[in-house]
DSSP file (Angstrom, degrees, kcal/mol; ACC not computed):
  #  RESIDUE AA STRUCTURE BP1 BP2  ACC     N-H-->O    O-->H-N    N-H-->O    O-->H-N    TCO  KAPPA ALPHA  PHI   PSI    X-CA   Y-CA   Z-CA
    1    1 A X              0   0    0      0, 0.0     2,-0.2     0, 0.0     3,-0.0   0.000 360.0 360.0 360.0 122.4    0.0   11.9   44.4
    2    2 A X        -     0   0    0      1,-0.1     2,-0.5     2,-0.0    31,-0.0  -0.447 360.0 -82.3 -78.9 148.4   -0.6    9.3   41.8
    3    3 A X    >   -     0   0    0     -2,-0.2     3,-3.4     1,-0.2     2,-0.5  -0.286  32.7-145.8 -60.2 106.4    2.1    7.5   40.4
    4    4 A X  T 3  S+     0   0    0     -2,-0.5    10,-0.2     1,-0.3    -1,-0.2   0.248  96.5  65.3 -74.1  22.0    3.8    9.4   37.6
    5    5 A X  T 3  S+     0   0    0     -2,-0.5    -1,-0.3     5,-0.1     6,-0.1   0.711  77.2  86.6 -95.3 -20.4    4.6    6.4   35.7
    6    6 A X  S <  S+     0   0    0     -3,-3.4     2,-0.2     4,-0.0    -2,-0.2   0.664 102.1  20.7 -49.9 -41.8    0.7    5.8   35.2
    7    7 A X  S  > S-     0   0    0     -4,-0.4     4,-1.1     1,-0.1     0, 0.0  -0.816  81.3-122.5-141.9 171.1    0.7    8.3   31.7
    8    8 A X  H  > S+     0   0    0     -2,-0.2     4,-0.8     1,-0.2    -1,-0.1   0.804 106.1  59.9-105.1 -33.9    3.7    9.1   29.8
    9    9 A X  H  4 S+     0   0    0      1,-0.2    -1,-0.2     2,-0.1     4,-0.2   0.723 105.5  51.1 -80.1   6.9    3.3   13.3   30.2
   10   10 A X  H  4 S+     0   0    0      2,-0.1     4,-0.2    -7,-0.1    -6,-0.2   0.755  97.4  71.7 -81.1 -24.6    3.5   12.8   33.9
   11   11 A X  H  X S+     0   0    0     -4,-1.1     4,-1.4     2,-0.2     3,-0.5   0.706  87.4  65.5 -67.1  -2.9    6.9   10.6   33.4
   12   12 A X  T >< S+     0   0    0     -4,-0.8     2,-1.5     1,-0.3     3,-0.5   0.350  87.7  62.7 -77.6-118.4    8.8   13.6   32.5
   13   13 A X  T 3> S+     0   0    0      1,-0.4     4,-0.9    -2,-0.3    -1,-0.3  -0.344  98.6  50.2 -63.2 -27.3    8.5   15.0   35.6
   14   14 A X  T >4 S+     0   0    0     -2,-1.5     3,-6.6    -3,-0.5    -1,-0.4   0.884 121.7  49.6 -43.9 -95.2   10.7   11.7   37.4
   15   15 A X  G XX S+     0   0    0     -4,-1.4     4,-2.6    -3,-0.5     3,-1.7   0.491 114.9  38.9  -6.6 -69.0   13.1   13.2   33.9
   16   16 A X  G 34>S+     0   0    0      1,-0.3     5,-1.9     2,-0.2    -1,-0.4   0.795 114.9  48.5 -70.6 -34.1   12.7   16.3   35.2
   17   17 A X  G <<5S+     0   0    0     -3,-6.6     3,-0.5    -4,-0.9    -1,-0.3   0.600 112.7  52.5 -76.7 -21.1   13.2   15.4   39.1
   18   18 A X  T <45S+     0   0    0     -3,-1.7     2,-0.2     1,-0.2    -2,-0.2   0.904 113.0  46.1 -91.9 -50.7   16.5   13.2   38.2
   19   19 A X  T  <5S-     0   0    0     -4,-2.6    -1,-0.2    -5,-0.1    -2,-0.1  -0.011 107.1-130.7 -75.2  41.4   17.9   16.4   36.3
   20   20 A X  T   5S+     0   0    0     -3,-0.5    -3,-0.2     1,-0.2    -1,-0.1   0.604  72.6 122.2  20.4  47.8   17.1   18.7   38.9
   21   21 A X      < +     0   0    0     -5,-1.9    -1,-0.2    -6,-0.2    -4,-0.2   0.277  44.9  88.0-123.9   2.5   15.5   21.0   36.8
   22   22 A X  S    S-     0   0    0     -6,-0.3     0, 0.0     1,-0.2     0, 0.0  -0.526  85.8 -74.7-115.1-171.2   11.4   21.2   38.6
   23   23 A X        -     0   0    0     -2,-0.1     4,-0.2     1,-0.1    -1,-0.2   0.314  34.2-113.4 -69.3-173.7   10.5   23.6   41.3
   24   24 A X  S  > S+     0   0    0      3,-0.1     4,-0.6     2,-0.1    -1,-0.1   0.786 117.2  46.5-100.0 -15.7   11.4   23.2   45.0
   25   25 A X  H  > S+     0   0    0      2,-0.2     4,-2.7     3,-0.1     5,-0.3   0.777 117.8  41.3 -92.0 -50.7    7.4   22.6   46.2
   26   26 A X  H  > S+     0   0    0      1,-0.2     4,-3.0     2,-0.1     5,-0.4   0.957 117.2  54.3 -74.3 -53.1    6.6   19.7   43.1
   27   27 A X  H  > S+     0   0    0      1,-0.2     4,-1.0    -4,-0.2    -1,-0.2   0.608 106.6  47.7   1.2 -67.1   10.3   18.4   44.1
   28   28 A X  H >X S+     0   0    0     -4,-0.6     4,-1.9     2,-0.2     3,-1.3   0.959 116.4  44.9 -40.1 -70.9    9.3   18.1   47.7
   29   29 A X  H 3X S+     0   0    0     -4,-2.7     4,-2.5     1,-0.2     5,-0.2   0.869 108.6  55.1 -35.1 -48.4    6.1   16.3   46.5
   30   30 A X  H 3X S+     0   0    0     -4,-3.0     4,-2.7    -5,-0.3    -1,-0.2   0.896 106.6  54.6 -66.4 -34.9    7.9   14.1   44.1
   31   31 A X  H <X S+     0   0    0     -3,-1.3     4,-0.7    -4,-1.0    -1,-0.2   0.708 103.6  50.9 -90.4   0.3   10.1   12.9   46.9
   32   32 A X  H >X S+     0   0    0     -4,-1.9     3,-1.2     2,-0.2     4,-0.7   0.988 111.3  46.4 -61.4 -70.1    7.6   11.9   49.1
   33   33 A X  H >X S+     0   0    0     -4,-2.5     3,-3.2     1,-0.2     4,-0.9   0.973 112.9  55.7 -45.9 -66.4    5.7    9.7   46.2
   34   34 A X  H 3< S+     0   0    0     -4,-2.7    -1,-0.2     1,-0.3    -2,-0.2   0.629 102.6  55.6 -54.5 -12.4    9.6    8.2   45.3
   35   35 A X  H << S+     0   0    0     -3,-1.2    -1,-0.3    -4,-0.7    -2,-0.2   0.550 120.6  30.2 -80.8 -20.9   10.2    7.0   48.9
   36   36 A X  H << S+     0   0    0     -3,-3.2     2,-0.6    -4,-0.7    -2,-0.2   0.719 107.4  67.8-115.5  10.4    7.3    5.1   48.8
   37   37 A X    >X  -     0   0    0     -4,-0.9     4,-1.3     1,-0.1     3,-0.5  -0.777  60.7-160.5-140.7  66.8    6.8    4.0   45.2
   38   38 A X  H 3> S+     0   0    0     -2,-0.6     4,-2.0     1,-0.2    -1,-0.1   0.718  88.0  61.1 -30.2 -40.5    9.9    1.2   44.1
   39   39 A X  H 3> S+     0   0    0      2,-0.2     4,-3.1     1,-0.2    -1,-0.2   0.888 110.1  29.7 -37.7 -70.7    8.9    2.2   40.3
   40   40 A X  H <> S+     0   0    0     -3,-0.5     4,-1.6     2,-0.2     5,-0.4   0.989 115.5  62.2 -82.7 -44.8    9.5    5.4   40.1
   41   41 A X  H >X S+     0   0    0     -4,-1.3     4,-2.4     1,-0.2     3,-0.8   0.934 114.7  41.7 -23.1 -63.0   12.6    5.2   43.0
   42   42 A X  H 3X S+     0   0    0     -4,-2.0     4,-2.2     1,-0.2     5,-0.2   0.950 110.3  54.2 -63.2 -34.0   14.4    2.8   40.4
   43   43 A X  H 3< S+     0   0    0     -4,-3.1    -1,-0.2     1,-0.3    -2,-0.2   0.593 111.7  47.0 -77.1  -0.2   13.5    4.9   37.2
   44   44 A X  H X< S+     0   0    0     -4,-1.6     3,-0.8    -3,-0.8     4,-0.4   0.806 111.6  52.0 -93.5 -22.8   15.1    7.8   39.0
   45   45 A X  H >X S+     0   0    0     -4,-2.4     3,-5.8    -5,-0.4     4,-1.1   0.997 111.3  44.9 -65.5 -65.4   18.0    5.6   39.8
   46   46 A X  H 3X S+     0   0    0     -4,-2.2     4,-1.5     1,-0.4    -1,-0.2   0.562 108.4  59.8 -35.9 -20.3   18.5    4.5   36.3
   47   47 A X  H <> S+     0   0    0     -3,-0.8     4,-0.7    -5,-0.2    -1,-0.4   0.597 104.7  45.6 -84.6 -18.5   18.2    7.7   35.0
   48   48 A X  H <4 S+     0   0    0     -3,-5.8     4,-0.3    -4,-0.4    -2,-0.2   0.632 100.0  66.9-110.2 -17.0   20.6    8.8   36.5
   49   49 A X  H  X S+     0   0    0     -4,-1.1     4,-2.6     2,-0.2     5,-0.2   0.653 107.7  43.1 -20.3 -63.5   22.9    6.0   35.8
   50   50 A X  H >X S+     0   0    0     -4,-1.5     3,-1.7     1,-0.2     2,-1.1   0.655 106.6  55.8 -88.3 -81.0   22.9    7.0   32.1
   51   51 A X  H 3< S+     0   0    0     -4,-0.7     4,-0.3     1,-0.2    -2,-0.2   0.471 112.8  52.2 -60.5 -14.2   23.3   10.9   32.4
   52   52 A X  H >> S+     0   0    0     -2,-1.1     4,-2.2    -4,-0.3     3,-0.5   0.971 113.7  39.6 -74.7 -42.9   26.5    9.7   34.6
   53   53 A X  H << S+     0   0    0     -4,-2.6    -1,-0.2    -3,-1.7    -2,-0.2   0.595 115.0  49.2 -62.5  -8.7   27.8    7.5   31.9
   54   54 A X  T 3< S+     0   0    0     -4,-0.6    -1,-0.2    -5,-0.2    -2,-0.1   0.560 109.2  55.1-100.3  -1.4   27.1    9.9   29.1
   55   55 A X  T <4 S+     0   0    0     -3,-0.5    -2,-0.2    -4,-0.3    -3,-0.1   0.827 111.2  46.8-106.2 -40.4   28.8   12.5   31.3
   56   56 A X  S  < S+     0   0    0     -4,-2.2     2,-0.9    -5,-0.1    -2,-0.2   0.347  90.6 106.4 -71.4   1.1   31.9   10.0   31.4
   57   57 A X        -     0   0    0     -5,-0.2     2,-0.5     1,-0.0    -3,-0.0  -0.662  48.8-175.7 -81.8 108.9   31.8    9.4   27.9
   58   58 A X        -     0   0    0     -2,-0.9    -3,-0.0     0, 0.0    -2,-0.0  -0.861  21.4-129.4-137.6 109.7   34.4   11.0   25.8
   59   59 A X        -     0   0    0     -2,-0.5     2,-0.1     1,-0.0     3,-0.1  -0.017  29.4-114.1 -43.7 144.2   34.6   10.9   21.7
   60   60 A X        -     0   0    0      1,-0.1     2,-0.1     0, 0.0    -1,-0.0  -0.453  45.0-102.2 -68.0 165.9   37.9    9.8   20.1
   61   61 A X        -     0   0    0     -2,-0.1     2,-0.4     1,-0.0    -1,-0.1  -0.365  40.1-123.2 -96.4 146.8   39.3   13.1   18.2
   62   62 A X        -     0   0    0     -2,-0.1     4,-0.1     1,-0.1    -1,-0.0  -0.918  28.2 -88.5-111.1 169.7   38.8   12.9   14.7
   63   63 A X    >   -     0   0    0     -2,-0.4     3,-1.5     1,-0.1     4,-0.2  -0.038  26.0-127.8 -34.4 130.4   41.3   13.1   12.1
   64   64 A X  T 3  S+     0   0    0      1,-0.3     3,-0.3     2,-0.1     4,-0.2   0.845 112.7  46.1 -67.6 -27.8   42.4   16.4   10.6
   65   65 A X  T 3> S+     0   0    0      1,-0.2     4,-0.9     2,-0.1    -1,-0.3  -0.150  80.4 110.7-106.5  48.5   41.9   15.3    7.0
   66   66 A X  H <> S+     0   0    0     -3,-1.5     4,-0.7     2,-0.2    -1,-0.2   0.758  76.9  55.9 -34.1 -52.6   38.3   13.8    8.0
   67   67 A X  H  > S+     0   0    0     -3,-0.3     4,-6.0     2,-0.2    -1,-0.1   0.859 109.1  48.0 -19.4 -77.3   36.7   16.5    5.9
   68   68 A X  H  4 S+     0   0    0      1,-0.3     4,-0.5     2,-0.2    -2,-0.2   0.916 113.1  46.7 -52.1 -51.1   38.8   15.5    2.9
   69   69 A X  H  X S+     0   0    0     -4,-0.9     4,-1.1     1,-0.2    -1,-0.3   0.621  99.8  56.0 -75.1 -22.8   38.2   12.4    3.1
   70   70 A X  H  X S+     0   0    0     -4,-0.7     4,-1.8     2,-0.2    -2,-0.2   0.698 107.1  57.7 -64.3 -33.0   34.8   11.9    3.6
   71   71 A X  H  X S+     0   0    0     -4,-6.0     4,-0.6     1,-0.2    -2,-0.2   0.644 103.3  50.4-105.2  10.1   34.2   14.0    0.3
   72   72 A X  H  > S+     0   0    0     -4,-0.5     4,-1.6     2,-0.1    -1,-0.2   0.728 111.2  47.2-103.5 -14.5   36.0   12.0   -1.9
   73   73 A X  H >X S+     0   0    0     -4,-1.1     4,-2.0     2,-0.2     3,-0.7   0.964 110.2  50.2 -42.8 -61.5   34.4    9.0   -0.8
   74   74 A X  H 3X S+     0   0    0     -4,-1.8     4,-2.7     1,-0.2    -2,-0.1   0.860 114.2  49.5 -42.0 -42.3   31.3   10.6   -1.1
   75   75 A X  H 3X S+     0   0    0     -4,-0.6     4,-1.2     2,-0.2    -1,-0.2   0.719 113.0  50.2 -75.6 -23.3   32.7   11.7   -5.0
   76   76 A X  H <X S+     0   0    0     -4,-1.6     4,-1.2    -3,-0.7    -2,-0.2   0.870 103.3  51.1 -66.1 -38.3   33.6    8.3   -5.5
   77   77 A X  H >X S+     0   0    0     -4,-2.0     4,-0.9     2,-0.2     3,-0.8   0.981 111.5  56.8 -62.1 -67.5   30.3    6.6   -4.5
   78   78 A X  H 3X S+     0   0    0     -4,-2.7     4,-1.8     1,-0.3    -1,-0.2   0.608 104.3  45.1 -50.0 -18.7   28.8    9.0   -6.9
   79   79 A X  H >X S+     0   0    0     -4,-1.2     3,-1.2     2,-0.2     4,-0.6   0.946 116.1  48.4 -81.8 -29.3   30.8    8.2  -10.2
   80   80 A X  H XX S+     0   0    0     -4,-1.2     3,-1.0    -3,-0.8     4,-0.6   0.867 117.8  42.9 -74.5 -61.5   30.3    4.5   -9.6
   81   81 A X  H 3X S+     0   0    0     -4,-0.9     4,-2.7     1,-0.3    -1,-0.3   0.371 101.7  67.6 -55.0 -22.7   26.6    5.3   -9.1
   82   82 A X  H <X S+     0   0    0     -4,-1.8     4,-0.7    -3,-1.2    -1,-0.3   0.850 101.9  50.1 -56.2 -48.9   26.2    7.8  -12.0
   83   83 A X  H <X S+     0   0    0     -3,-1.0     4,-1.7    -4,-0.6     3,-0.4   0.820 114.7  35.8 -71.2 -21.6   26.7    4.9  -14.5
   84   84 A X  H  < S+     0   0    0     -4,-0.6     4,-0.3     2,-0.2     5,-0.3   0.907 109.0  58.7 -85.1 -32.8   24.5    2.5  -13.4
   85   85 A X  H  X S+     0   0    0     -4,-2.7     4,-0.9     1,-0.2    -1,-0.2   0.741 115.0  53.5 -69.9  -3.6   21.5    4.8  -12.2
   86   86 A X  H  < S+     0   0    0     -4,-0.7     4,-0.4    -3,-0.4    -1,-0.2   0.856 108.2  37.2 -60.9 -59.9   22.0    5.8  -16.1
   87   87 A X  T  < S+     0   0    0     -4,-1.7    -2,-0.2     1,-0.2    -1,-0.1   0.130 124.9  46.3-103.2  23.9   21.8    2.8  -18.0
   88   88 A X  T >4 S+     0   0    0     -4,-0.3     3,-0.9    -5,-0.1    -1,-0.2   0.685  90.3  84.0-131.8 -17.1   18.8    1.3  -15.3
   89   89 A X  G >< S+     0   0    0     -4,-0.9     3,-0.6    -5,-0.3    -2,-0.1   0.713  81.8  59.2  -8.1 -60.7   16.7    4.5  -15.2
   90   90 A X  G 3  S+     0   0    0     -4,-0.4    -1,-0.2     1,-0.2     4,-0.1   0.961 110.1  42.3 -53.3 -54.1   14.9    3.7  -18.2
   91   91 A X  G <  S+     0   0    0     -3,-0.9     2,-0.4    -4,-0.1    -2,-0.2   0.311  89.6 102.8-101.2  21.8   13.6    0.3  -16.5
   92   92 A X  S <  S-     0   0    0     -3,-0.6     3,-0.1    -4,-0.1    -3,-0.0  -0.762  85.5 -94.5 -88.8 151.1   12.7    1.6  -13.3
   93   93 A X        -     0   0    0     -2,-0.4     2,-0.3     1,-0.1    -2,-0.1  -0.260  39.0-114.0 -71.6 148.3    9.1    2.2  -12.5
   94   94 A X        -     0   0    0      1,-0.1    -1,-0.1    -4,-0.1    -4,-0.0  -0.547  37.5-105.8 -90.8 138.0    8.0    5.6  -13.0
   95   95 A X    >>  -     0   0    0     -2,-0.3     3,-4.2     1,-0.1     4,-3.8  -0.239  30.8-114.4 -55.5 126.2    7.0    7.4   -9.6
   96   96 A X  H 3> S+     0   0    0      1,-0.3     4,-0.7     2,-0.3     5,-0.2   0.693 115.1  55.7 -47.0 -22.9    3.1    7.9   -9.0
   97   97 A X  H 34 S+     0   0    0      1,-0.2    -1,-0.3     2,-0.1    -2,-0.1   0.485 109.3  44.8-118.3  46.1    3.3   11.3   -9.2
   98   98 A X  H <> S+     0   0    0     -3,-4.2     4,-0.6     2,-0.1     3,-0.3   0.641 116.9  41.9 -82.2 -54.8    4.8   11.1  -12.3
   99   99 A X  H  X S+     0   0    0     -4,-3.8     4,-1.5     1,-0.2     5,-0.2   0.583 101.5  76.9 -87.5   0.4    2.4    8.3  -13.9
  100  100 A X  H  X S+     0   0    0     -4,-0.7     4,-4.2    -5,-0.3    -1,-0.2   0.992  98.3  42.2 -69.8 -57.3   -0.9   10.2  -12.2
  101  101 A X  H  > S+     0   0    0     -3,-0.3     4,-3.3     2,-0.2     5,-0.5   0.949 114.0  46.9 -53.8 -58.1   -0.9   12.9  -14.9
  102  102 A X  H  X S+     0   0    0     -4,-0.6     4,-2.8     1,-0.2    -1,-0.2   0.949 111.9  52.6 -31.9 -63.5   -0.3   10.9  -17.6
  103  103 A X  H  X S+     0   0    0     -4,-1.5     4,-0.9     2,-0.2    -2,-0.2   0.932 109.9  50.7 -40.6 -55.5   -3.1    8.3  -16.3
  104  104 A X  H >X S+     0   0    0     -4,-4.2     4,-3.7     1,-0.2     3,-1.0   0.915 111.1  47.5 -80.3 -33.9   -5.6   11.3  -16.0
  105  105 A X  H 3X S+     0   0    0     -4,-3.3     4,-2.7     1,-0.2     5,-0.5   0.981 111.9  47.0 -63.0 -51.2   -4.9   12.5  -19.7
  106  106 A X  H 3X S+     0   0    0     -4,-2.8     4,-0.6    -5,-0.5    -1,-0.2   0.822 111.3  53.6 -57.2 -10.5   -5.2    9.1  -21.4
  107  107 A X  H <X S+     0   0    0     -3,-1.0     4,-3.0    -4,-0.9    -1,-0.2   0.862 114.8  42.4 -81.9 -49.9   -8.6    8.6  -19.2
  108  108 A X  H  X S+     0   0    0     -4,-3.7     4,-1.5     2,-0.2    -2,-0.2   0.802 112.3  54.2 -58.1 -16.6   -9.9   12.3  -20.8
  109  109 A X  H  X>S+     0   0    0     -4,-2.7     4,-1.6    -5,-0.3     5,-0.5   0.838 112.7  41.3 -86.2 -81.8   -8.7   11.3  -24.1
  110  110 A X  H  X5S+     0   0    0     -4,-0.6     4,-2.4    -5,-0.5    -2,-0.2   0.839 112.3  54.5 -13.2 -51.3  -10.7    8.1  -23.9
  111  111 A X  H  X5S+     0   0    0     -4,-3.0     4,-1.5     1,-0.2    -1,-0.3   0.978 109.4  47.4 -70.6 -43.5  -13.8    9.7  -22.4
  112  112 A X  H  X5S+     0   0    0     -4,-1.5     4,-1.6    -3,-0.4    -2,-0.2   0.714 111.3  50.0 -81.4 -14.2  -13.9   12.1  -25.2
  113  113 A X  H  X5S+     0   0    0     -4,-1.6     4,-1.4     2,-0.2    -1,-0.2   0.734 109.8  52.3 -60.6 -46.6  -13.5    9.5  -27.8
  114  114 A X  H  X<S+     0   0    0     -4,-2.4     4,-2.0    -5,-0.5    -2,-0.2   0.914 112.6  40.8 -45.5 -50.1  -16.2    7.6  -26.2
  115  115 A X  H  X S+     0   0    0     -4,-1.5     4,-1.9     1,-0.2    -2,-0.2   0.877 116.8  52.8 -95.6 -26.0  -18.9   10.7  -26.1
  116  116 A X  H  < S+     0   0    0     -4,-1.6    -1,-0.2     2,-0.2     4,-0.2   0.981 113.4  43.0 -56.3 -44.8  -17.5   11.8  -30.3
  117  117 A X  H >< S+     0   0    0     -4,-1.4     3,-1.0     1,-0.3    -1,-0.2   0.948 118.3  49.6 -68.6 -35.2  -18.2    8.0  -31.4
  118  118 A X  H 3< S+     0   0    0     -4,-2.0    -1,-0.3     1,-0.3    -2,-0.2   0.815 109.9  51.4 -52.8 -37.9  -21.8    8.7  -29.0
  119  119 A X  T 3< S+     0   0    0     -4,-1.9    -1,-0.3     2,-0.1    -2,-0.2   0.114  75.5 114.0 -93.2  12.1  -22.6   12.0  -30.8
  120  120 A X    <   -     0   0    0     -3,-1.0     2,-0.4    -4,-0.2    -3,-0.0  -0.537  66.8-136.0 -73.6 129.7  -22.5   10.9  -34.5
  121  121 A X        -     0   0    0     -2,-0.2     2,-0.3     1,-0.0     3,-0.1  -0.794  25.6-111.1-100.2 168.0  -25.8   11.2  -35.6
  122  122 A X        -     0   0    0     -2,-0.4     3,-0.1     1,-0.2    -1,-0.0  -0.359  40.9 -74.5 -83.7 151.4  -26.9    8.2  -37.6
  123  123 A X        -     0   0    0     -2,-0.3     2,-0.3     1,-0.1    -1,-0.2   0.079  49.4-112.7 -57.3 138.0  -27.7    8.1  -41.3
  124  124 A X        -     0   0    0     -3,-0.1     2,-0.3     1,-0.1    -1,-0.1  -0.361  31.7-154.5 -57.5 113.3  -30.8    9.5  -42.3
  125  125 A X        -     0   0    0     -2,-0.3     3,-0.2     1,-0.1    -1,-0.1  -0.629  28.0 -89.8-113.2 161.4  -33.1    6.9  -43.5
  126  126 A X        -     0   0    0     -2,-0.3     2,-0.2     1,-0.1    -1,-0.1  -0.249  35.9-116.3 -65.2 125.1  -35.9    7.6  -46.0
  127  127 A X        -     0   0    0      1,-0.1     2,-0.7    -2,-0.1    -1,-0.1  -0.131  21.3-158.0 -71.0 119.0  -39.3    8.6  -45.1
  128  128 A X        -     0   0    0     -2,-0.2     2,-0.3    -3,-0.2    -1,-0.1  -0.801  14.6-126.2 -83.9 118.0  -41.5    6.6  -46.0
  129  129 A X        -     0   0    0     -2,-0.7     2,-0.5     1,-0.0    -1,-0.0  -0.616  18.3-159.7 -99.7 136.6  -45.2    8.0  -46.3
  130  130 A X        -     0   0    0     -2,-0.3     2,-0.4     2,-0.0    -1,-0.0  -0.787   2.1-164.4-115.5 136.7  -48.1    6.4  -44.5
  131  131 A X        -     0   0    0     -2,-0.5     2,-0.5     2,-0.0    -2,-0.0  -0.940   2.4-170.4-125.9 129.7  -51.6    6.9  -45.6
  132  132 A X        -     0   0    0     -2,-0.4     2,-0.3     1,-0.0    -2,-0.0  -0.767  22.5-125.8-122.0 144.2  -54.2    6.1  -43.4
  133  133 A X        -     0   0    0     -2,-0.5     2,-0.3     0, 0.0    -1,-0.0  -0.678  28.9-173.8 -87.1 130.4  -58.0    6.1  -44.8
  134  134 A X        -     0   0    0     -2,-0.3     2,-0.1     3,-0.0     0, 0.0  -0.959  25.2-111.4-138.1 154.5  -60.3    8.2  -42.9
  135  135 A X     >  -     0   0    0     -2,-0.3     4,-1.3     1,-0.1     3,-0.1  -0.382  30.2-109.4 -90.2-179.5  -63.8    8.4  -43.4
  136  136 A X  T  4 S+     0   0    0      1,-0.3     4,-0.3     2,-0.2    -1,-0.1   0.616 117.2  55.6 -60.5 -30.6  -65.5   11.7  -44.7
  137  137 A X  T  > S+     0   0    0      3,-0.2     4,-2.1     2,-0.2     3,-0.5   0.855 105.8  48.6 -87.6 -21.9  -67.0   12.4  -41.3
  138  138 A X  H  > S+     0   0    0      1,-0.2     4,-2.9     2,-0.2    -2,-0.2   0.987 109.1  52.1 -59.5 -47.0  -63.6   12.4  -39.2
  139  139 A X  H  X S+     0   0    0     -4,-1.3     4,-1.6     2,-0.2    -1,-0.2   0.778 112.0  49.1 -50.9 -42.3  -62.1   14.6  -41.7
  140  140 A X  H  > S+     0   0    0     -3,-0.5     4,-0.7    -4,-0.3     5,-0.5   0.964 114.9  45.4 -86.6 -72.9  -65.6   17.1  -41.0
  141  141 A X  H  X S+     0   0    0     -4,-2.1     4,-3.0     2,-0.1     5,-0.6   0.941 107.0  51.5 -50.4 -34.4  -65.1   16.9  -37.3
  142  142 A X  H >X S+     0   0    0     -4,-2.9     3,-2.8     2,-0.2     4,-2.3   0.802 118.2  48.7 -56.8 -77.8  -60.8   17.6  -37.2
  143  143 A X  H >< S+     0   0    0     -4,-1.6     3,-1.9     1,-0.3     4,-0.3   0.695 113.2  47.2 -26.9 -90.9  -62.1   21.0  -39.6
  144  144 A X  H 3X S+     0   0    0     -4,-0.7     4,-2.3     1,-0.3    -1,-0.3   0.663 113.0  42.5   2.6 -56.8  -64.6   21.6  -37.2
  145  145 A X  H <X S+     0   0    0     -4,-3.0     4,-1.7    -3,-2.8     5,-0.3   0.936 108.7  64.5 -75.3 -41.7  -62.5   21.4  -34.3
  146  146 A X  H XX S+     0   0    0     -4,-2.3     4,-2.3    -3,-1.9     3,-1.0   0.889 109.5  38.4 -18.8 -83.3  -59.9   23.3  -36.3
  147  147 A X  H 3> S+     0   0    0     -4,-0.3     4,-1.6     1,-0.2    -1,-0.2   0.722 104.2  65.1 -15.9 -71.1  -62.1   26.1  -36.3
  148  148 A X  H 3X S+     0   0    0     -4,-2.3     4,-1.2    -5,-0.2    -1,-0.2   0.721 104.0  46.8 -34.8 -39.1  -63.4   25.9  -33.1
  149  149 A X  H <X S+     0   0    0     -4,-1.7     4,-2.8    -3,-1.0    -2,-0.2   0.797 106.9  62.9 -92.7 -24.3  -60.0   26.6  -31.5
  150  150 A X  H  X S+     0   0    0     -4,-2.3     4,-0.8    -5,-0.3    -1,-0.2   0.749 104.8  43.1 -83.7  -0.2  -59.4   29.6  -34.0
  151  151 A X  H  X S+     0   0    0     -4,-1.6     4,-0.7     3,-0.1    -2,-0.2   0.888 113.7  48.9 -95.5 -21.7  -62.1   31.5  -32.8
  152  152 A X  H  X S+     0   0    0     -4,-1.2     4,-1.8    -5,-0.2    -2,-0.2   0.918 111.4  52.2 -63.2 -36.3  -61.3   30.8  -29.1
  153  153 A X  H  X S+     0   0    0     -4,-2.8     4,-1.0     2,-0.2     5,-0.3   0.959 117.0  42.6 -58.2 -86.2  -57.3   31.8  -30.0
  154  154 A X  H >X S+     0   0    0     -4,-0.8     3,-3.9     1,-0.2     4,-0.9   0.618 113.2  49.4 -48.9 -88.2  -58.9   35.4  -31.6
  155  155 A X  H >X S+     0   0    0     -4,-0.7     3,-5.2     1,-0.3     4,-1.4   0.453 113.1  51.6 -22.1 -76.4  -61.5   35.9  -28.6
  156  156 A X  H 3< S+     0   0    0     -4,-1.8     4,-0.4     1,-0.3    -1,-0.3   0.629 112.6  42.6  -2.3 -51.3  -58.5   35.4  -26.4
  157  157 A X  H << S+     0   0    0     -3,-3.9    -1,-0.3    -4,-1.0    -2,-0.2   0.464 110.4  52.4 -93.3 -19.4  -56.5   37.8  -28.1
  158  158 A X  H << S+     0   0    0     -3,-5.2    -2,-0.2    -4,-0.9    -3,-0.1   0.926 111.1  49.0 -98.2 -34.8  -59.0   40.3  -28.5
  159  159 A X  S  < S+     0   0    0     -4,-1.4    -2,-0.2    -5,-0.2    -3,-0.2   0.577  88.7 111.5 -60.0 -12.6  -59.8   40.2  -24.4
  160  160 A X        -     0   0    0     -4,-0.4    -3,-0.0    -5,-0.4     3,-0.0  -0.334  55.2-160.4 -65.1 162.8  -56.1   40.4  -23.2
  161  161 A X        +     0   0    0      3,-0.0     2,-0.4     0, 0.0    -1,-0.2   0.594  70.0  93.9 -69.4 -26.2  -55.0   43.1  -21.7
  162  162 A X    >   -     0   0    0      1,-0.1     3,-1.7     2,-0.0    -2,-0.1  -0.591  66.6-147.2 -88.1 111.4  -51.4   42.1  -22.6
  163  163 A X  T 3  S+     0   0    0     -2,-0.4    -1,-0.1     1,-0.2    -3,-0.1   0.793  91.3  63.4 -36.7 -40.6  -50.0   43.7  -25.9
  164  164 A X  T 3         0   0    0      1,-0.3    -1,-0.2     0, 0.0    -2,-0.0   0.650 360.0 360.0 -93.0  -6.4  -48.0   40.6  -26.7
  165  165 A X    <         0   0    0     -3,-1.7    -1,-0.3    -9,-0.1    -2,-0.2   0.547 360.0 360.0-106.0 360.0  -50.5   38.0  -27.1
């Protein structure tokens, strides 16, 4: 058997071997390994050492007006505390998930202030008209070409099959 001190879920089982509480077969086993093993031999001793003292251990009684007393302390702490968590409230820092919300509107308020000032379109400035001299033959070819492309658009139009062109 390897030594149940080696990992920490095998040391319940000394726990459990001190309190007499594991089967009569791992038991057996368990006192085989503790006769040879000083480790676990002391950690049963010790263990067993406090459940004896905790077993000799006996609370003082408490007071019959314990009760009574406890909850007017308790009312007391609270007036002195009332005024001062009052008048210091204000200048303690406000809890994150208080200030988060806040934070996220003042970022969306920002962003959209950002994209308004973005979207403005700018004032329209005047057109100015450019006239560029062209000779008498460019002017005959652009017609030309002009032309050209409206009888290929009708021929087009006349071969579809398709109603909509």
């Amino acid at each position: 058997m390897n030594c149940p001190l080696e990992t920490r879920e095998n040391a319940a089982l000394l726990v459990s071997h001190a309190a007499r509480e594991l089967a009569p077969d791992m038991a057996v086993r368990l006192d085989r390994h503790v006769a040879q093993c000083a480790a676990c031999s002391q950690f049963i001793e010790r263990q067993q050492a406090v459940w004896e003292a905790l077993d000799r251990w006996r609370p003082e009684p408490i007071s019959p007006d314990f009760n009574r007393r406890l909850y007017a302390r308790i009312e007391e702490l609270d007036r002195q505390a009332s005024w001062w968590h009052r008048l210091t409230s204000p200048l303690r820092p406000m809890p994150a998930r208080h200030a988060m919300p806040i934070a996220a509107t003042a970022m969306l308020l920002l962003a959209a202030g950002v994209l308004m000032d973005r979207s403005r379109v700018p004032a329209a400035r005047p057109v100015q008209a450019q006239v560029e001299m062209l000779q008498p033959e460019q002017v005959e070819h652009a017609l030309d070409d002009m032309e050209t492309i409206r009888q290929f658009d009708r021929a087009m139009r006349s071969d579809s099959p398709d109603p909509k062109m």
